[in-house]
C-alpha positions as protocol buffer text, in pm:
chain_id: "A"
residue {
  index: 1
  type: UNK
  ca { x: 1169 y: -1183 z: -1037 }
}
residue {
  index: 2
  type: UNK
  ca { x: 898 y: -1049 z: -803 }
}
residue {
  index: 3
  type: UNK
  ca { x: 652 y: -1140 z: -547 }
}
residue {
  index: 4
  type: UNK
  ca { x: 354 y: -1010 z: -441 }
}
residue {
  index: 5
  type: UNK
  ca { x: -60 y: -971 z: -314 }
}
residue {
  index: 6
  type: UNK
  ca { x: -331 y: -791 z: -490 }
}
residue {
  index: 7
  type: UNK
  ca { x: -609 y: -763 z: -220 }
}
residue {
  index: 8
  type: UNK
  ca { x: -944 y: -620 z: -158 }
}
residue {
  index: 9
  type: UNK
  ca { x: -1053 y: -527 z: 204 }
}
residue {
  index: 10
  type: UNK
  ca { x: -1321 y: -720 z: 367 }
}
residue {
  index: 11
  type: UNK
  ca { x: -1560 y: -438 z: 387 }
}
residue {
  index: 12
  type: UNK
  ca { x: -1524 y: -355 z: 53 }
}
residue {
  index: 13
  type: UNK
  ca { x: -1411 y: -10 z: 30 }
}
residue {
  index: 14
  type: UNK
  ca { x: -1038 y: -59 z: -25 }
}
residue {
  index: 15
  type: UNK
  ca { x: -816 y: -201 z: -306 }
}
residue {
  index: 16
  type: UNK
  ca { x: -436 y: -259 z: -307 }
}
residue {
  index: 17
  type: UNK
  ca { x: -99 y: -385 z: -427 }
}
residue {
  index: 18
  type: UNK
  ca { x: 231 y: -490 z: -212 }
}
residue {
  index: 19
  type: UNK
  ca { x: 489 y: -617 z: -412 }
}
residue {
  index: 20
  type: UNK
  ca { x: 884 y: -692 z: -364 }
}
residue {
  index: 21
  type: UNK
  ca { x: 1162 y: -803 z: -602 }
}
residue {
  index: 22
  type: UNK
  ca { x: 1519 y: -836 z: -717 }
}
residue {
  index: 23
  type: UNK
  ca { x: 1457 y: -536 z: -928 }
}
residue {
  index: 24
  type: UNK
  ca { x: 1499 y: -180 z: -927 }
}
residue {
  index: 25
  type: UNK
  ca { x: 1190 y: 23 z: -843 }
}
residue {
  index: 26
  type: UNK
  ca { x: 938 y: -276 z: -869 }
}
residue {
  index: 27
  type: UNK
  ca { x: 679 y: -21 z: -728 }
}
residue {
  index: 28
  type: UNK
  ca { x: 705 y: 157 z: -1113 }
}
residue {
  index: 29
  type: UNK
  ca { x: 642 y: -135 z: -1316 }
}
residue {
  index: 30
  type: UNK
  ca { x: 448 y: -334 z: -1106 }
}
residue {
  index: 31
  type: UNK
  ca { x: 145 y: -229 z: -926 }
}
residue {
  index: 32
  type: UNK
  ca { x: -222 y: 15 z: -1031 }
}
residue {
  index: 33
  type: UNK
  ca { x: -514 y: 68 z: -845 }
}
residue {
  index: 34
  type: UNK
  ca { x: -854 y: 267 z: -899 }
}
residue {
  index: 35
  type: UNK
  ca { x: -1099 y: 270 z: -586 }
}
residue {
  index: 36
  type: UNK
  ca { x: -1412 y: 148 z: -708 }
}
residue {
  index: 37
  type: UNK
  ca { x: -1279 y: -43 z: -1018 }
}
residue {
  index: 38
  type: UNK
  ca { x: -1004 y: -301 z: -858 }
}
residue {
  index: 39
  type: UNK
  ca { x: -598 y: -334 z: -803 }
}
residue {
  index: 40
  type: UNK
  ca { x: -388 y: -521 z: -1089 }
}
residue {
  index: 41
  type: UNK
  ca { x: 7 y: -611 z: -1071 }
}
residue {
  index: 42
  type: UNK
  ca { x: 189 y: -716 z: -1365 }
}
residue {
  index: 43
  type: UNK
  ca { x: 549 y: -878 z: -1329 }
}
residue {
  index: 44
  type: UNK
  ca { x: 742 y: -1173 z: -1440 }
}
residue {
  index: 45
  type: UNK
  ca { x: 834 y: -995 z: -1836 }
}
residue {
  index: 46
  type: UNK
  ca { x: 583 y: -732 z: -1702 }
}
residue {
  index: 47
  type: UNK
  ca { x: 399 y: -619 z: -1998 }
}
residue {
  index: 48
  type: UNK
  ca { x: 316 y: -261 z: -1799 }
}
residue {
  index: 49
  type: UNK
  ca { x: 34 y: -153 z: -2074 }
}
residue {
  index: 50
  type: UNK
  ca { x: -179 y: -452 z: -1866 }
}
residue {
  index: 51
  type: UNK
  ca { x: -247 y: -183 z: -1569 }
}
residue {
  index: 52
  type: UNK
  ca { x: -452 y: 116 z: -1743 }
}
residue {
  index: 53
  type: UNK
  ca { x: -613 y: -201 z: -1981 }
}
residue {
  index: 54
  type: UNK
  ca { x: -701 y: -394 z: -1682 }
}
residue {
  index: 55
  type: UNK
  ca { x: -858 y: -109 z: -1480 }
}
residue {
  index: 56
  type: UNK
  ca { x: -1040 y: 8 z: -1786 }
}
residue {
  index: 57
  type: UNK
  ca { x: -1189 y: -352 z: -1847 }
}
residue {
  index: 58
  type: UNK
  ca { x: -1305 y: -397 z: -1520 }
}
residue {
  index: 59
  type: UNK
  ca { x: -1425 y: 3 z: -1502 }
}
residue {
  index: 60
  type: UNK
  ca { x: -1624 y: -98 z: -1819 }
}
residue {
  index: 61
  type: UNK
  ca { x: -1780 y: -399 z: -1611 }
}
residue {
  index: 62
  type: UNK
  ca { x: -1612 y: -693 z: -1648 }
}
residue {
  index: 63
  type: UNK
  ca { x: -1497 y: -897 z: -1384 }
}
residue {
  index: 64
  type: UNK
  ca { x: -1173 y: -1025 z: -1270 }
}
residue {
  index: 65
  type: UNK
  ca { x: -1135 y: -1328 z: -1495 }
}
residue {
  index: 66
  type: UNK
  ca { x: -1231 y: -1133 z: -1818 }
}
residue {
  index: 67
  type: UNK
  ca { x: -1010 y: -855 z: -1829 }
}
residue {
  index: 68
  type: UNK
  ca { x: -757 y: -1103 z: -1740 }
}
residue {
  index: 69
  type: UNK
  ca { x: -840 y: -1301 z: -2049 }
}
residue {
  index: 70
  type: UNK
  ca { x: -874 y: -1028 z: -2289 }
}
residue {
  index: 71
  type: UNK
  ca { x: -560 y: -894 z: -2175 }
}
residue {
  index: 72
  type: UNK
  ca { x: -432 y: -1264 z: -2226 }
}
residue {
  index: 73
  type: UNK
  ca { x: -599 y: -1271 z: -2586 }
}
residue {
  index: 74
  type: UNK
  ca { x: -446 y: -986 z: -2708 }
}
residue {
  index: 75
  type: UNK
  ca { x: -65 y: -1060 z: -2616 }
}
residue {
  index: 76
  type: UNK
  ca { x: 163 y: -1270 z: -2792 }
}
residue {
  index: 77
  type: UNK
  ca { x: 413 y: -1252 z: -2516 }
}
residue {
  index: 78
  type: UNK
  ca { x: 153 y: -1374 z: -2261 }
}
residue {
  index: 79
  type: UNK
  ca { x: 378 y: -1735 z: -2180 }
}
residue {
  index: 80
  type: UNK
  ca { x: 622 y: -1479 z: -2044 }
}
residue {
  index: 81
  type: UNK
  ca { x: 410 y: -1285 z: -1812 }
}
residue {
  index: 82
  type: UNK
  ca { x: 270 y: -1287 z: -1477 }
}
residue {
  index: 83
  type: UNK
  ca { x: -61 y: -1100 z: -1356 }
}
residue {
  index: 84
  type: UNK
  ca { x: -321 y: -1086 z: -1085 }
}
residue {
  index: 85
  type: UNK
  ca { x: -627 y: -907 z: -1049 }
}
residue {
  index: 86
  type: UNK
  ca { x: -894 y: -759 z: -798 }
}
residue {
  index: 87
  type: UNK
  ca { x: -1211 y: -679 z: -904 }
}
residue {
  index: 88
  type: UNK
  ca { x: -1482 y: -432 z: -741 }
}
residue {
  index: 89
  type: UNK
  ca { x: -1683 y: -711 z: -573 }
}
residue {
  index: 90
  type: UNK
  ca { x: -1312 y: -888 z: -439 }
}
residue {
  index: 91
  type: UNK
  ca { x: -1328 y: -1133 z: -740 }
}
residue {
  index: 92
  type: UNK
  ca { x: -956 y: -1268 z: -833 }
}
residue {
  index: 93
  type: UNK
  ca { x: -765 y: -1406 z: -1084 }
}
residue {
  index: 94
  type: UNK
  ca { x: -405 y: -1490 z: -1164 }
}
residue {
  index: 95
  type: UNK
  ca { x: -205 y: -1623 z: -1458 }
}
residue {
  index: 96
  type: UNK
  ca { x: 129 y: -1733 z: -1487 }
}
residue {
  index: 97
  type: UNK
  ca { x: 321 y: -1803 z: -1817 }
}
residue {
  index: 98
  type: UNK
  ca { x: 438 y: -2128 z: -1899 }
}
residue {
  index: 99
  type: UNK
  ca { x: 794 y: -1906 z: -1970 }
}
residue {
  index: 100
  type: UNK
  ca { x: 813 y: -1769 z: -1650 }
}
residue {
  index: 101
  type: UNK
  ca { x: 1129 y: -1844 z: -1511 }
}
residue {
  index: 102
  type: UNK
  ca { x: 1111 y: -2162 z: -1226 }
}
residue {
  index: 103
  type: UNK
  ca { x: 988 y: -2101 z: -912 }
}
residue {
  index: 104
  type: UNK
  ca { x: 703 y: -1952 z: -1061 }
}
residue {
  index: 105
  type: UNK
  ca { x: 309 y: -1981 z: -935 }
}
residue {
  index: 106
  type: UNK
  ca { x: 32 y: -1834 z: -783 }
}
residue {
  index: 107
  type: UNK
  ca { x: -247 y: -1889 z: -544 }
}
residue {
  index: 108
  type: UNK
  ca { x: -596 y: -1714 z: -561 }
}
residue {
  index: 109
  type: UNK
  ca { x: -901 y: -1687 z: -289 }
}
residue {
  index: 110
  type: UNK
  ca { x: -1199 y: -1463 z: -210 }
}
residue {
  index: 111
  type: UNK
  ca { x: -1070 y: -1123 z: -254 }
}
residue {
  index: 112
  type: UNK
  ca { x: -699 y: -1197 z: -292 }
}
residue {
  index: 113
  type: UNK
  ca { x: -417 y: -1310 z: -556 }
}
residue {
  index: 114
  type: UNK
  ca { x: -55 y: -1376 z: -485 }
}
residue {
  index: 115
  type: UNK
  ca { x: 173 y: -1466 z: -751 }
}
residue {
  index: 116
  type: UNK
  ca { x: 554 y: -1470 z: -779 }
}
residue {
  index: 117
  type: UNK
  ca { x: 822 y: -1619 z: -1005 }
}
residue {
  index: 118
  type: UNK
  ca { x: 1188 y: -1675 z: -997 }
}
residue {
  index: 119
  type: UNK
  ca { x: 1096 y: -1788 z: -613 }
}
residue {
  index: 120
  type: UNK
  ca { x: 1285 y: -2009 z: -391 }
}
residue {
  index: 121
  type: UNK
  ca { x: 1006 y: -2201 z: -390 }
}
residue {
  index: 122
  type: UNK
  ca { x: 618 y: -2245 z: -309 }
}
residue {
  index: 123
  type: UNK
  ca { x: 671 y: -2210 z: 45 }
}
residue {
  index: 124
  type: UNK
  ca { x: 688 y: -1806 z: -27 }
}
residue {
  index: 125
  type: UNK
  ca { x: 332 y: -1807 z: -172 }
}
residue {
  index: 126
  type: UNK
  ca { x: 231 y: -2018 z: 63 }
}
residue {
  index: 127
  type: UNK
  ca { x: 334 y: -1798 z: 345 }
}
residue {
  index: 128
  type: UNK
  ca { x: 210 y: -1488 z: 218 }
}
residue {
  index: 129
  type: UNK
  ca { x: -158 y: -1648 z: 175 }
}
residue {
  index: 130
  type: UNK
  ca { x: -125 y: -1790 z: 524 }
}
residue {
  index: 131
  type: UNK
  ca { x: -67 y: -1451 z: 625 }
}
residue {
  index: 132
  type: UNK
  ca { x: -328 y: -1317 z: 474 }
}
residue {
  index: 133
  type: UNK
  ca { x: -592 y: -1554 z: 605 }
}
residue {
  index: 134
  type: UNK
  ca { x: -485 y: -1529 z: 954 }
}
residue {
  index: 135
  type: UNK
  ca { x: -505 y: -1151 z: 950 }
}
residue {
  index: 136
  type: UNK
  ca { x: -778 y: -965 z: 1120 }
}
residue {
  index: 137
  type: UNK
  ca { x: -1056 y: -876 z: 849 }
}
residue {
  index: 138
  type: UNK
  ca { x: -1101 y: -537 z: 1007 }
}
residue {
  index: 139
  type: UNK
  ca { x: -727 y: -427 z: 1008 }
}
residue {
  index: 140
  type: UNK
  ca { x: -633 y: -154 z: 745 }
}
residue {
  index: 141
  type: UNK
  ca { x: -562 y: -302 z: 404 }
}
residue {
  index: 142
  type: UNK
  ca { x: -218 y: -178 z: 360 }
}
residue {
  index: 143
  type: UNK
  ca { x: -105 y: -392 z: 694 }
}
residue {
  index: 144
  type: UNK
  ca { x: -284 y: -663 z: 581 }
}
residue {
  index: 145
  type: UNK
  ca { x: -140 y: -656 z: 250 }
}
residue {
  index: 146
  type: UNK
  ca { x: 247 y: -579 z: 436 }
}
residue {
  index: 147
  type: UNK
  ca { x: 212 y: -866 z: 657 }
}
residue {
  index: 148
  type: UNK
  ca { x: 182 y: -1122 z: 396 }
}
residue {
  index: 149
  type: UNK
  ca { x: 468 y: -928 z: 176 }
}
residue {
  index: 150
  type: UNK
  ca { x: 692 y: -972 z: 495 }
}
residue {
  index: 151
  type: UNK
  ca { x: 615 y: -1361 z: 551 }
}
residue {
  index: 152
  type: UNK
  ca { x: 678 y: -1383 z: 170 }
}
residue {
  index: 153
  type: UNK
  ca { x: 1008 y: -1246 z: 243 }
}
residue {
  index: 154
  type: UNK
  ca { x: 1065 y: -1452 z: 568 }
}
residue {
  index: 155
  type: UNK
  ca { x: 998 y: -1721 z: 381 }
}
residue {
  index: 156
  type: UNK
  ca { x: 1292 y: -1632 z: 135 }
}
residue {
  index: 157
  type: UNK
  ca { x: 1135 y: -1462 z: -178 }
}
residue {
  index: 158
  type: UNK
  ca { x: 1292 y: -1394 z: -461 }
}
residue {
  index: 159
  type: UNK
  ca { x: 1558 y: -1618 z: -512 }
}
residue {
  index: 160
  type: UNK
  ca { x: 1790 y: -1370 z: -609 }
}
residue {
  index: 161
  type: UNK
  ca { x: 1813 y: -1110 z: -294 }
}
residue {
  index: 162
  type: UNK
  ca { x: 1639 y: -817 z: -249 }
}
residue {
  index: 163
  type: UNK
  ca { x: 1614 y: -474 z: -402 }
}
residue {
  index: 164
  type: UNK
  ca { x: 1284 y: -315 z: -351 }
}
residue {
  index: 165
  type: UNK
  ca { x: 972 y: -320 z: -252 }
}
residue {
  index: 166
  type: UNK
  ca { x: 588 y: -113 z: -315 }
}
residue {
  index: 167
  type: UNK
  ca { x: 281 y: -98 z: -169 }
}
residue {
  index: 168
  type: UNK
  ca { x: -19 y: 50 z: -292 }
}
residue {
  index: 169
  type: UNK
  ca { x: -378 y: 90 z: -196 }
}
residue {
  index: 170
  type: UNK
  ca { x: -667 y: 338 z: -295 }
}
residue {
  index: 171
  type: UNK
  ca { x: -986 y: 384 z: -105 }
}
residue {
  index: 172
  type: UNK
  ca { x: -1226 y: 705 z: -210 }
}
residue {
  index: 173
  type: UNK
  ca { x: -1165 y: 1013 z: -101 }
}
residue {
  index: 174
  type: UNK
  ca { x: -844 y: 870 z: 161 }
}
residue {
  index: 175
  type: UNK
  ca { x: -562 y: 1046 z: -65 }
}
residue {
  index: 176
  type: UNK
  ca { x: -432 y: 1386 z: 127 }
}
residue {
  index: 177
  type: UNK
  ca { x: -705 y: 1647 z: 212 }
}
residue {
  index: 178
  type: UNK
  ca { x: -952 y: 1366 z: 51 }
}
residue {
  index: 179
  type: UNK
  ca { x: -913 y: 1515 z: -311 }
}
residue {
  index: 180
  type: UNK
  ca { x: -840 y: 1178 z: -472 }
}
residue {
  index: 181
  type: UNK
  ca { x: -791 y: 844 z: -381 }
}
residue {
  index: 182
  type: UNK
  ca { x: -440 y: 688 z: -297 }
}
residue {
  index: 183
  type: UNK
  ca { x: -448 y: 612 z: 68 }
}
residue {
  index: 184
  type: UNK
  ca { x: -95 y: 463 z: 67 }
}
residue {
  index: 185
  type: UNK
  ca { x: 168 y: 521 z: -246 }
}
residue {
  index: 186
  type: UNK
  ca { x: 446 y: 380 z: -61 }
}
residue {
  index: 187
  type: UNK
  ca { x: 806 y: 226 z: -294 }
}
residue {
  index: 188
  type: UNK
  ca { x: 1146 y: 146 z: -159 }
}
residue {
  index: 189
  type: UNK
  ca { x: 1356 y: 182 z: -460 }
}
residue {
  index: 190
  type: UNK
  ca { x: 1669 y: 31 z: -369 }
}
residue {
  index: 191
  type: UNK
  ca { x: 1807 y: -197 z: -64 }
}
residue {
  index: 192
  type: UNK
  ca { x: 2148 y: -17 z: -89 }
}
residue {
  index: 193
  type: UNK
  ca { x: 1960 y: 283 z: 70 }
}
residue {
  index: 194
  type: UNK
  ca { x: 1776 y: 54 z: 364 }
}
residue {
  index: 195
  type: UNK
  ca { x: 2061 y: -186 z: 447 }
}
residue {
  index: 196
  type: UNK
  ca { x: 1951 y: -446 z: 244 }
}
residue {
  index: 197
  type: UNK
  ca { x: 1580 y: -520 z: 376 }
}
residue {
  index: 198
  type: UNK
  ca { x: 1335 y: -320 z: 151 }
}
residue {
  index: 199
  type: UNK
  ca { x: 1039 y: -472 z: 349 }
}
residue {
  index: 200
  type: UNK
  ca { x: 1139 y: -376 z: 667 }
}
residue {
  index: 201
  type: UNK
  ca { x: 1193 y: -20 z: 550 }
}
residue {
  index: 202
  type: UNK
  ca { x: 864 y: -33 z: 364 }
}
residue {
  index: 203
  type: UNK
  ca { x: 702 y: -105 z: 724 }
}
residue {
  index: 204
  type: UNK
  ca { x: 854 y: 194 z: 855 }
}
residue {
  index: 205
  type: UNK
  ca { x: 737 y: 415 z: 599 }
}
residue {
  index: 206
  type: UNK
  ca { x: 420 y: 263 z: 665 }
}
residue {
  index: 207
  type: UNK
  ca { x: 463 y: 400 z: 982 }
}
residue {
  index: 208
  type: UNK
  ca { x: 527 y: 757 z: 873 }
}
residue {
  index: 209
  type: UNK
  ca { x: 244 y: 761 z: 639 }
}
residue {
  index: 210
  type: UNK
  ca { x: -6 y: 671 z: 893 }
}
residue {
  index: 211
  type: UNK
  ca { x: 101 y: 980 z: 1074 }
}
residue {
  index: 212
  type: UNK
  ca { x: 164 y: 1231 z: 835 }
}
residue {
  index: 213
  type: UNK
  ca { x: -80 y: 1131 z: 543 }
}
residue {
  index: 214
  type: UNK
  ca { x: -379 y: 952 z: 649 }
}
residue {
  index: 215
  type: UNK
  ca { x: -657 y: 1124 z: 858 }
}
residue {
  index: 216
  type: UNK
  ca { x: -731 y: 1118 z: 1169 }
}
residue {
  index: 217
  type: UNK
  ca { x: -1011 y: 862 z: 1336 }
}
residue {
  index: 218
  type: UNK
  ca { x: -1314 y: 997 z: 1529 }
}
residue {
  index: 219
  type: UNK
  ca { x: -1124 y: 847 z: 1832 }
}
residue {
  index: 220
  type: UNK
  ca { x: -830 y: 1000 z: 1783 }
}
residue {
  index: 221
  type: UNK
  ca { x: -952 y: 1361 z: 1744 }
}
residue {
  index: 222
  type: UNK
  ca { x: -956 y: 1572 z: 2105 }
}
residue {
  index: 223
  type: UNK
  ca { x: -1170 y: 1852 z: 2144 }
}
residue {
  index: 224
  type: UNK
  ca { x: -1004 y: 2176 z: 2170 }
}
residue {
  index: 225
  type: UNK
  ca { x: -1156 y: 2394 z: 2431 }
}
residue {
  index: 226
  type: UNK
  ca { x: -1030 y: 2746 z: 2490 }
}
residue {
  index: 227
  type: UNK
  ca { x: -800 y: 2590 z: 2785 }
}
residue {
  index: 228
  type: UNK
  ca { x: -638 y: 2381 z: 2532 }
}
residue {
  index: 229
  type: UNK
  ca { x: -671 y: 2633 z: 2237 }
}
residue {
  index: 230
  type: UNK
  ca { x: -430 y: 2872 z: 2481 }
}
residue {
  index: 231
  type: UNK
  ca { x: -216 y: 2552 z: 2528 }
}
residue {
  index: 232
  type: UNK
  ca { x: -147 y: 2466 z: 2202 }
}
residue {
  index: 233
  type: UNK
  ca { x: -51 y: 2854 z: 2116 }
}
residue {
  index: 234
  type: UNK
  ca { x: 193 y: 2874 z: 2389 }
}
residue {
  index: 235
  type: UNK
  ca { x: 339 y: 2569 z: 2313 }
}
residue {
  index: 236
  type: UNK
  ca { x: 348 y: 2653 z: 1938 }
}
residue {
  index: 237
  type: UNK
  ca { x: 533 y: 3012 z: 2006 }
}
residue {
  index: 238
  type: UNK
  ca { x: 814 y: 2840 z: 2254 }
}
residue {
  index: 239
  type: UNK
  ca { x: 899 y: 2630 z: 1974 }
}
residue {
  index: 240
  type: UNK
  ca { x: 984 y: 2943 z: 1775 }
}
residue {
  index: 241
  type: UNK
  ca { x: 672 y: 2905 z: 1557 }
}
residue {
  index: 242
  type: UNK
  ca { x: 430 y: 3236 z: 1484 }
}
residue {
  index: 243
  type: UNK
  ca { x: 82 y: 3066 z: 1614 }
}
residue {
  index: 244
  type: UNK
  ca { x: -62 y: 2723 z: 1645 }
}
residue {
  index: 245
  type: UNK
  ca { x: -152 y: 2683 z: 1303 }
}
residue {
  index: 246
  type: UNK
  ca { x: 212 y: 2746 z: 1160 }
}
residue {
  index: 247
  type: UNK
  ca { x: 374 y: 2507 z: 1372 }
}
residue {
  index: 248
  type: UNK
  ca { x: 98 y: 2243 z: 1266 }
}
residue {
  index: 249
  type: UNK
  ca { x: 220 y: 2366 z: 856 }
}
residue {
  index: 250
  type: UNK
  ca { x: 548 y: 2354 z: 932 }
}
residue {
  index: 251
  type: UNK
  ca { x: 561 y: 1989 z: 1104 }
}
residue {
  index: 252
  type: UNK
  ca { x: 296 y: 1878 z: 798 }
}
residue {
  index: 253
  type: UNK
  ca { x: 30 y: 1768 z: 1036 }
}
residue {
  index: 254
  type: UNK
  ca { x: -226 y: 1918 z: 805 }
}
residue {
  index: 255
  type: UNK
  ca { x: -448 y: 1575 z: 787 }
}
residue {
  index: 256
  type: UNK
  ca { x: -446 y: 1552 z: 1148 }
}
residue {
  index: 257
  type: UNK
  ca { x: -558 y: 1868 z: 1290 }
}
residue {
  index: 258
  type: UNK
  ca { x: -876 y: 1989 z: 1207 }
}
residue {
  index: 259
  type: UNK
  ca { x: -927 y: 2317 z: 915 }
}
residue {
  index: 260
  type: UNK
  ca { x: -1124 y: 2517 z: 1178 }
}
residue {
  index: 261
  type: UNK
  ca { x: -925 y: 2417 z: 1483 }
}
residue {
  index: 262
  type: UNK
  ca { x: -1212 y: 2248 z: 1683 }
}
residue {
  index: 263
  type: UNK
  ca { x: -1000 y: 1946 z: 1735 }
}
residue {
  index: 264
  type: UNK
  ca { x: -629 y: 1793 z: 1755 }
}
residue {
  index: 265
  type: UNK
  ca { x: -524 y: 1471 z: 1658 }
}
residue {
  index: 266
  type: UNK
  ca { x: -399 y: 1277 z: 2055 }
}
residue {
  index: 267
  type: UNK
  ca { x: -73 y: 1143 z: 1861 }
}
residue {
  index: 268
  type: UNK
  ca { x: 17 y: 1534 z: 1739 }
}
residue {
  index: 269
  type: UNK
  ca { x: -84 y: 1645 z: 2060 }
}
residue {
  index: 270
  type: UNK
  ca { x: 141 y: 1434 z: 2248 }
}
residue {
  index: 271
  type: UNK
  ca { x: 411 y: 1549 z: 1990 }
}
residue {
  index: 272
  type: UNK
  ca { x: 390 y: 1901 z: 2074 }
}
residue {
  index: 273
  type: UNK
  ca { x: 364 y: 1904 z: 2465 }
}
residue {
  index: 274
  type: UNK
  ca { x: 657 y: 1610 z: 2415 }
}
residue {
  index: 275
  type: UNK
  ca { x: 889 y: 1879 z: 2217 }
}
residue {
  index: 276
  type: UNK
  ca { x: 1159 y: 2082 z: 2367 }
}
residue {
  index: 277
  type: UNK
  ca { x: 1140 y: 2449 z: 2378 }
}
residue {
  index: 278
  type: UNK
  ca { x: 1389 y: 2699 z: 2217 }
}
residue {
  index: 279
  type: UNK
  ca { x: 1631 y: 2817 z: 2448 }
}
């Protein structure tokens, strides 16, 4: 019933899930990530009590193809499920029940796993690792990880239609004002609400959090000298806000403007000279 990647980055700092299905809320059941332990999903009859097992097995050590055998070992309903994991050092494995409704397989490689089941065919795996492979190493994880979700889909996915879709990746201290670890928590409940295309709403709301949730680059941060300091507070008050700082609260650009105000984010910068004044 479900399709999906579990994927470290390249440089080794990143973990992460995407994951789309005929299913309600596949983002609840499916995906778990810890940065510095690995990324799991669980599907097919998703046995959900494989995500905090997994992640404590390979906390505790083991690698990717252990704690998917002792979660195998342990459950008598393993014909009927569908797993792969991402280990710490980009190790994968994958394991599909011998129950699990046809099209049903999976593909591993260094630092990857894609599995699905109830597919229209191989072709979807197929896609999404071609995808993968042909992405640039360097590019964030979670558009690495959408771009094979989306040929997945392009390739026609779950056999059944589409309902939702997930994505999520942890890196340390990326989660918002760098107090935990969820860089991207991203879930597209229900197609009804996106005209039918969960993926293609996911990208947008990949869009969105890239703005409003993840900080800003070196590159991206301009220096605020007292020309630009009496800029932004001018600008700030004709938009009917008290000061600078309250506009930046009140837009939630908090992770892209810096706590002592010695620099602004170009995008949010942009933003602000782009917006229209109260009349």
């Amino acid at each position: 019933m479900t399709f999906s990647i579990v994927a470290r980055s390249a440089d080794g700092e990143s973990w992460g899930v995407a994951v789309a299905s005929k299913f309600l809320a596949v983002g609840s059941a499916v995906p778990a990530a810890v940065a510095g332990v690995g990324a799991i999903a669980t599907q097919a009859e998703a046995n959900v009590a494989y995500k905090g097992q997994a992640l404590a097995h390979l906390d505790d050590g083991a690698t990717a193809s252990v704690a998917l055998l002792r979660l195998l070992e342990d459950d008598e309903g393993r014909d009927h499920r569908q797993v792969g994991i991402v280990d710490l050092d980009g190790n994968a494995a994958s394991h599909t029940g011998q129950a699990c409704l046809d099209w049903a397989g999976s593909v591993t490689g260094d630092g990857y796993a894609i599995q699905g089941n109830i597919l229209v065919g191989e072709e979807v795996v197929d896609a999404m690792q071609a995808a993968w492979e042909s992405s640039d190493d360097d590019a964030p994880l979670a558009r690495r990880l959408l771009a094979a979700l989306a040929a997945g889909d392009d390739a026609g996915g779950d056999s059944r239609g589409r309902q939702s879709a997930a994505i999520l990746v942890v890196r340390d201290g990326a989660g918002y004002g760098g107090l935990d670890d969820i860089a991207v928590d991203l879930r597209v409940d229900d197609a009804a609400s996106c005209g039918g295309n969960p993926v293609t709403e996911l990208a947008r709301l990949l869009d969105l959090n890239d703005l409003y949730l993840t900080a800003s680059t070196e590159e991206e941060r301009v220096p605020v000298t007292p020309e630009l300091e009496a800029e932004l507070e001018e600008r700030a008050r004709a938009l009917g806000a008290h000061d600078f700082h309250a506009w930046v609260g009140t837009e939630n650009f908090e992770m892209r403007v810096a706590p002592d105000g010695a620099w602004v984010d170009q995008r949010v910068l942009a933003i602000l000279r782009a917006a229209e004044p109260r009349r």
